[in-house]
C-alpha positions as CSV (number, residue, x, y, z in Angstrom):
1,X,162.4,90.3,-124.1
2,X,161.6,93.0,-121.4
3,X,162.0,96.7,-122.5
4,X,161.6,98.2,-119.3
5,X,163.5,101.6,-118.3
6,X,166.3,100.9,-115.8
7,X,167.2,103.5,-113.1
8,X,170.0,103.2,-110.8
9,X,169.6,104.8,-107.6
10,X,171.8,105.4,-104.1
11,X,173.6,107.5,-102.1
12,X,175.9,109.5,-104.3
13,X,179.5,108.5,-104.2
14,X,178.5,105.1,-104.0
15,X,179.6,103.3,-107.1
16,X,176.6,103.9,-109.2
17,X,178.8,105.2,-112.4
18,X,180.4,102.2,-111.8
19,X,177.3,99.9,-112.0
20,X,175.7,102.5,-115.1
21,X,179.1,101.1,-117.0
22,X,178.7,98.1,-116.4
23,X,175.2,98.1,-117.6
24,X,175.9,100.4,-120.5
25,X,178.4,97.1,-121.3
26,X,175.3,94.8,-121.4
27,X,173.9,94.7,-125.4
28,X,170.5,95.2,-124.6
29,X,171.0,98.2,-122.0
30,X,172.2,101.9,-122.8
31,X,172.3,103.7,-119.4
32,X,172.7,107.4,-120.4
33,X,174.9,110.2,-118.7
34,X,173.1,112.4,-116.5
35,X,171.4,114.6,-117.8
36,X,169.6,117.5,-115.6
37,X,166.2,117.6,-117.5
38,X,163.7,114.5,-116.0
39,X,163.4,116.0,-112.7
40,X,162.6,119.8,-113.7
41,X,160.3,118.8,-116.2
42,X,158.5,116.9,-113.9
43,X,158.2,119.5,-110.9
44,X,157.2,122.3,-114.4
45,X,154.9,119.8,-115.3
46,X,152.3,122.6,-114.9
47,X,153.8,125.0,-117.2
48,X,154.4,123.2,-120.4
49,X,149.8,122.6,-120.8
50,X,148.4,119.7,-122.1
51,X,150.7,117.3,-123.6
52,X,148.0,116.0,-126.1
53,X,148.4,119.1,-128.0
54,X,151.5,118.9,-130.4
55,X,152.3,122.2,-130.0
56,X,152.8,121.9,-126.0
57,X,155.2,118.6,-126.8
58,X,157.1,120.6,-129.1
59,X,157.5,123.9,-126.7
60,X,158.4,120.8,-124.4
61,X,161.0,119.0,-126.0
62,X,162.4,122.5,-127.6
63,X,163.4,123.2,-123.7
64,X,165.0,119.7,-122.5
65,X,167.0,120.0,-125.7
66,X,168.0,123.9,-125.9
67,X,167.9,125.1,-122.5
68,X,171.3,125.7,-120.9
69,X,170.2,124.1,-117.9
70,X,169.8,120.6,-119.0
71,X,172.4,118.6,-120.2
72,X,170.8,117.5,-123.3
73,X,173.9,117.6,-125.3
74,X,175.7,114.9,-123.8
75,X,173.2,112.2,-125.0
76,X,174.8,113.0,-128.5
77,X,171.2,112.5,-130.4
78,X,169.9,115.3,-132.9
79,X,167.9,118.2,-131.8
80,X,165.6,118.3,-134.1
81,X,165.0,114.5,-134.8
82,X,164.3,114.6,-131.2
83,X,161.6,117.4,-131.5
84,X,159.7,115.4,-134.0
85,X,159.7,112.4,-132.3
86,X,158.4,114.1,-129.4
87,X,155.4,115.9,-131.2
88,X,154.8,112.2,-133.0
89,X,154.8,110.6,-130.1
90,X,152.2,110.0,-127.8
91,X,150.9,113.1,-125.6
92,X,152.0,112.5,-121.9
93,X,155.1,113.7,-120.2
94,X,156.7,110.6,-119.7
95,X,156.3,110.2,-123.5
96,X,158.4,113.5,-124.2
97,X,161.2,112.8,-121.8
98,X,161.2,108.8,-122.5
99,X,162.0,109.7,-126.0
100,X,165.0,111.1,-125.4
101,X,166.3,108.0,-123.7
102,X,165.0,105.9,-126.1
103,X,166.7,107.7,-129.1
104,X,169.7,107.7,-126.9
105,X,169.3,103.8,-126.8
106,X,168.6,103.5,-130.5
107,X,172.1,105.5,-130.8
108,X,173.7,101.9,-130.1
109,X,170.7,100.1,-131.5
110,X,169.9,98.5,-127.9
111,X,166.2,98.1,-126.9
112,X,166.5,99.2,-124.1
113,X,167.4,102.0,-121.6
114,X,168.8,103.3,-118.3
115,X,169.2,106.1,-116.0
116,X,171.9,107.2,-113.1
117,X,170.9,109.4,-110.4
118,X,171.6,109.0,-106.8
119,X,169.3,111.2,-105.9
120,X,166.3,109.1,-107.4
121,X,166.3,107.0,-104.5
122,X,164.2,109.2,-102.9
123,X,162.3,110.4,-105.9
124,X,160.9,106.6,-107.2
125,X,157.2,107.6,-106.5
126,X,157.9,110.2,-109.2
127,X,159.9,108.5,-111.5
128,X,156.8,105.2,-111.1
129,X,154.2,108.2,-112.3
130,X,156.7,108.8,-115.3
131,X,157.8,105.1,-116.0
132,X,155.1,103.1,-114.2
133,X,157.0,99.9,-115.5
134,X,160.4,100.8,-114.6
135,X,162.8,98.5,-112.7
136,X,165.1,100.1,-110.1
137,X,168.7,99.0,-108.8
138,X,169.5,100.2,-105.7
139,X,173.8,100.0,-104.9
140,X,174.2,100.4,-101.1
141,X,177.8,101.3,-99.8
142,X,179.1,101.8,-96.5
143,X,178.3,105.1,-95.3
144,X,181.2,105.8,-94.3
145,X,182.8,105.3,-97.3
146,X,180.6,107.4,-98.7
147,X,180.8,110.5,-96.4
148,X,184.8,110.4,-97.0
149,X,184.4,110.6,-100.8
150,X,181.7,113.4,-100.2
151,X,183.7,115.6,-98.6
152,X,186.4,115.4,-101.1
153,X,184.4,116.0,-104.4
154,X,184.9,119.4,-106.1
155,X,181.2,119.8,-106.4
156,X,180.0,119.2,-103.2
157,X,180.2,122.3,-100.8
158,X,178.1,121.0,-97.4
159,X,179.5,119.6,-94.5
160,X,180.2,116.4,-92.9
161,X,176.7,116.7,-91.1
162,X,175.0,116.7,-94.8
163,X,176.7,114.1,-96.2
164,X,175.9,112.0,-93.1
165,X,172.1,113.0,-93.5
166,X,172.4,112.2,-97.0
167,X,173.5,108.6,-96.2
168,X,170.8,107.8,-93.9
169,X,168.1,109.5,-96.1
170,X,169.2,107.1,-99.2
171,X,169.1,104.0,-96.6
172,X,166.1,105.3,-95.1
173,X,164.5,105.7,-98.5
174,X,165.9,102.2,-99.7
175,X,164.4,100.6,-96.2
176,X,161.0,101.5,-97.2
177,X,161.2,100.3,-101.1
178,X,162.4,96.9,-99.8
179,X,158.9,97.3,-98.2
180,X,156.6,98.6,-100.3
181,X,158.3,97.3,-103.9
182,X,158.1,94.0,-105.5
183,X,160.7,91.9,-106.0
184,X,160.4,92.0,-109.7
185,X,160.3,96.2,-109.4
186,X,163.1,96.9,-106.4
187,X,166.9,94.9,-106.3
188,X,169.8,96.0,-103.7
189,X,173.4,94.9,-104.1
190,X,175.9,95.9,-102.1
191,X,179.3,97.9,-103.8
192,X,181.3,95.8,-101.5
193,X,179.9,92.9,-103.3
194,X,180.0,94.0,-106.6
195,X,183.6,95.2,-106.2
196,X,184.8,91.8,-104.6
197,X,182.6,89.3,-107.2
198,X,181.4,91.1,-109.7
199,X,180.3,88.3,-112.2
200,X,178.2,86.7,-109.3
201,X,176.8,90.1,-108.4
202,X,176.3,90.8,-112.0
203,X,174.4,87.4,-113.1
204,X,172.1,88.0,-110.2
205,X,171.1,91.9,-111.3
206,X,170.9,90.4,-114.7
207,X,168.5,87.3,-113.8
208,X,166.1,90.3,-112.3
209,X,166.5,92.3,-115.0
210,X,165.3,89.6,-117.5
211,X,168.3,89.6,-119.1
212,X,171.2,86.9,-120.1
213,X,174.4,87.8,-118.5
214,X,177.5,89.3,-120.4
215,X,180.7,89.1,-119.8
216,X,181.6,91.9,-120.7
217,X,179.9,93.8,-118.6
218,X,182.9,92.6,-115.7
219,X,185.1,94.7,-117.5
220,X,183.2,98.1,-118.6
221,X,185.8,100.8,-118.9
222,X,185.6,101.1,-122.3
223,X,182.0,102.7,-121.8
224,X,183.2,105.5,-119.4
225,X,184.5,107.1,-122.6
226,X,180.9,106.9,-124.2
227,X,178.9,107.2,-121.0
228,X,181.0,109.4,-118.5
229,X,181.8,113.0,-119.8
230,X,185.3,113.7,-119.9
231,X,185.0,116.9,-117.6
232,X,184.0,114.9,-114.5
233,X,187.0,114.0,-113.4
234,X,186.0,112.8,-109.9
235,X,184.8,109.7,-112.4
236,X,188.5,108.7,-113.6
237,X,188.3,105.6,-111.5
238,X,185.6,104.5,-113.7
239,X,188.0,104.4,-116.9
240,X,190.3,101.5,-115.1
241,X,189.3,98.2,-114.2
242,X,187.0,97.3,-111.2
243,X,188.9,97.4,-108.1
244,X,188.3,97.1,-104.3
245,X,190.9,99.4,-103.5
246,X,188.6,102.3,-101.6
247,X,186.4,99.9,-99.8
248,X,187.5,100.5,-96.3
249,X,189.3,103.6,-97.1
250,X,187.5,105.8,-94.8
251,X,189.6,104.7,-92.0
252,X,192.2,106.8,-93.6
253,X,190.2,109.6,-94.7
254,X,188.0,110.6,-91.7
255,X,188.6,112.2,-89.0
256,X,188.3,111.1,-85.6
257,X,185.7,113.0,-84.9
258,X,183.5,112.2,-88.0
259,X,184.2,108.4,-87.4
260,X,182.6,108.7,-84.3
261,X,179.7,111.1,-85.9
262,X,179.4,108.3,-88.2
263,X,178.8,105.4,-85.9
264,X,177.0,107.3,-83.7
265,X,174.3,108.5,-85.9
266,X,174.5,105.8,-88.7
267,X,174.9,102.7,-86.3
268,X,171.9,100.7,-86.6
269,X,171.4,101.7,-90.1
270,X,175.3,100.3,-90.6
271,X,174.7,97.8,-88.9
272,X,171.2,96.2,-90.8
273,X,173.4,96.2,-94.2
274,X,176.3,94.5,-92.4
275,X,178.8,96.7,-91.9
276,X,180.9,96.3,-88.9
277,X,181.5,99.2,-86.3
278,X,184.8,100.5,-84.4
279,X,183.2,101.4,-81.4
280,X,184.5,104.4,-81.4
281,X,184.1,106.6,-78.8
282,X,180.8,108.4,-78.0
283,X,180.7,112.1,-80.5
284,X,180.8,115.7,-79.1
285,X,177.7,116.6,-78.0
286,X,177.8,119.6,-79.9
287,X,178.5,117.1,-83.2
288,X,175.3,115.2,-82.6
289,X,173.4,118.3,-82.2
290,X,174.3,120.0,-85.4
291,X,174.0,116.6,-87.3
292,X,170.4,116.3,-85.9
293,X,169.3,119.9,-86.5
294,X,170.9,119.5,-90.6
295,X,168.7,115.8,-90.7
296,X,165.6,118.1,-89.3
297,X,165.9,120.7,-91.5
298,X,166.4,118.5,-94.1
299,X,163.4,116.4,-93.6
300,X,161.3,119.2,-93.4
301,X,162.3,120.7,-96.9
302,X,161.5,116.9,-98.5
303,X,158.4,117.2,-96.7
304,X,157.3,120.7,-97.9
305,X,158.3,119.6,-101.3
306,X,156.2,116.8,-101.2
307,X,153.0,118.5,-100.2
308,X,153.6,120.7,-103.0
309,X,153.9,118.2,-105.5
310,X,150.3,116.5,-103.7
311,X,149.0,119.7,-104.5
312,X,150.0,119.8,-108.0
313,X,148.6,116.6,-108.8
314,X,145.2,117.8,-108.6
315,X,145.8,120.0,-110.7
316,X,147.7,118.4,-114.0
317,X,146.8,119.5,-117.3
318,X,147.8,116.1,-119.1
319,X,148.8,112.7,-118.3
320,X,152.2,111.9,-116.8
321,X,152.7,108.2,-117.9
322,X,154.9,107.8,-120.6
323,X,153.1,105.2,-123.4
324,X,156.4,103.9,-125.1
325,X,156.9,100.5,-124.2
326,X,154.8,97.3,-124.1
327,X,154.3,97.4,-120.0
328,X,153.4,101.3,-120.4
329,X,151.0,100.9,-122.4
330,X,149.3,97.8,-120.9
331,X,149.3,99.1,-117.6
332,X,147.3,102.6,-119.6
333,X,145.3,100.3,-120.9
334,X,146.5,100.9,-124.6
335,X,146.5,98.5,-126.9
336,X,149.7,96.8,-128.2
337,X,150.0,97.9,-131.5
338,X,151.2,101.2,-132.7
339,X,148.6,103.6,-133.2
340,X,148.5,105.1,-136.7
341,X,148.4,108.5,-135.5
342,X,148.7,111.7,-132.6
343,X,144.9,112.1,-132.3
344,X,144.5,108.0,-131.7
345,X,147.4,108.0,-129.2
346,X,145.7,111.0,-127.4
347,X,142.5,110.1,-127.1
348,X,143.6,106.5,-126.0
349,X,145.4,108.3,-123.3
350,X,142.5,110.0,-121.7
């Protein structure tokens, strides 16, 4: 049976708490909450030394589980238990922050686990150094759709020109993983799908994941109150049953103005996934300009960022890989069996 990490990835507002319920239903799958420490770590990489040194896993693991920033608390696993582990375990990065999930798996004795992110969807070239076996589920909604529920979360203060941007950056992103990914690596399903058939949508997610299909899974609301915090409350939708109910509802909840922003910028992109336009009218020209100087400016932060991270790659005091599951450590090179202790698992990492 496969024990490969799981990530669920897309645009946010796009159902992807829905889908990290539904496979936090499956008995073999816990998908945790989010949780605010794989991505820092990884971009600190640099700061925490070499990894092979249990006294750099511990300073490690001390931060994802004490520092305010993370939100280590909601995976509901012990501190300390989780420090050991850590400076047991083998000496890479992915090893430190695997662990974590993987005690947050063992919490309801599944084998194996999952994380929800939108944002990872442009970030899977990181998250393959950390989980070079990982399997990633890509839930595509309409965009427009999307923008509406944007612009009416609590927690997101940009405009309607950012979450348009942010739209086409996730399809963008997902365009090029249908590309470059395998088949057995990179699955897309559609919310609209999902929402409509979900045990059809489900049994083929599950046939990828090398996994038998549960039923229960159709129905996942009891694990929003395990696997959704109670203080997200832009999440409530999550604790009934699946419904279609918003699909289509950004008719309503658009402007004109953003409708035609929408189409006009998002068209083809809409279009390739199915989704049927208005033809609304052509956008302000004044609209279309700020929307393309936000997508700009946004494309040029991702690309400083990632010339950064290029840079910092030459530079790496440790490995990154993690070396917890059967895939990890083939593709390391590791031999299957546990090794007996830190300086073995080390030195086999080198």
């Amino acid at each position: 049976m496969s024990d490969r990490p799981v990530f669920v990835i897309g645009c946010p507002r796009s159902g992807t708490t829905m889908l990290q319920l539904m496979l936090h239903s499956h008995p073999r799958i816990a998908v945790a909450p989010e949780t605010r420490f794989l991505v820092p770590a990884y971009y600190r990489r640099r700061t925490w030394g070499d990894l092979r040194t249990e006294q750099r896993r511990k300073a490690l693991a001390e931060w994802i589980a004490t520092d305010r920033s993370t939100k280590f608390r909601e995976l509901k696993i012990d501190k300390n238990e989780f420090v050991r582990q850590s400076v047991e375990g083998p000496g890479s990065l992915g090893s430190v922050i695997g662990t974590a999930f993987r005690m947050y798996a063992d919490r309801f004795d599944k084998k194996r686990w999952g994380d929800k992110r939108p944002s990872y969807v442009k970030q899977v070239d990181m998250l393959l150094r950390l989980f070079p076996d990982a399997q990633f589920i890509h839930l595509i909604r309409d965009g427009r759709d999307c923008v509406a529920s944007l612009k009416e979360m609590p927690w997101y203060t940009l405009d309607s020109f950012h979450a348009i941007s942010t739209w086409a950056e996730a399809m963008d992103a997902g365009a090029k993983l249908r590309r470059t990914m395998s088949q057995d690596t990179y699955f897309e399903l559609k919310y609209e799908d999902l929402t409509d058939d979900p045990a059809t949508e489900l049994k083929r997610l599950c046939h990828f994941l090398e996994e038998d299909f549960s039923p229960a899974m159709i129905s996942p609301r009891e694990a929003a109150s395990v696997a959704v915090p109670l203080h997200k409350v832009w999440h409530q939708n999550t604790h009934g049953e699946v419904t279609r109910s918003r699909v289509g509802s950004w008719a309503n909840r658009l402007d004109d103005w953003e409708i035609a922003l929408c189409e006009h910028t998002l068209g083809d992109r809409l279009q390739a996934m199915g989704y049927e336009l208005t033809g609304a009218p052509k956008p302000a020209k004044e609209h279309i300009t700020a929307c393309q100087k936000t997508m700009q400016k946004r494309k040029a932060s991702r690309t400083r960022k990632h010339i950064r991270d290029r840079l910092n790659r030459l530079r790496e005091p440790s490995p990154v890989a993690a070396l917890l599951t059967s895939g990890q450590r083939s593709l390391a090179g590791v031999p299957q069996q546990r090794p007996d202790s830190d300086a073995e698992v080390a030195e086999q990492a080198v």
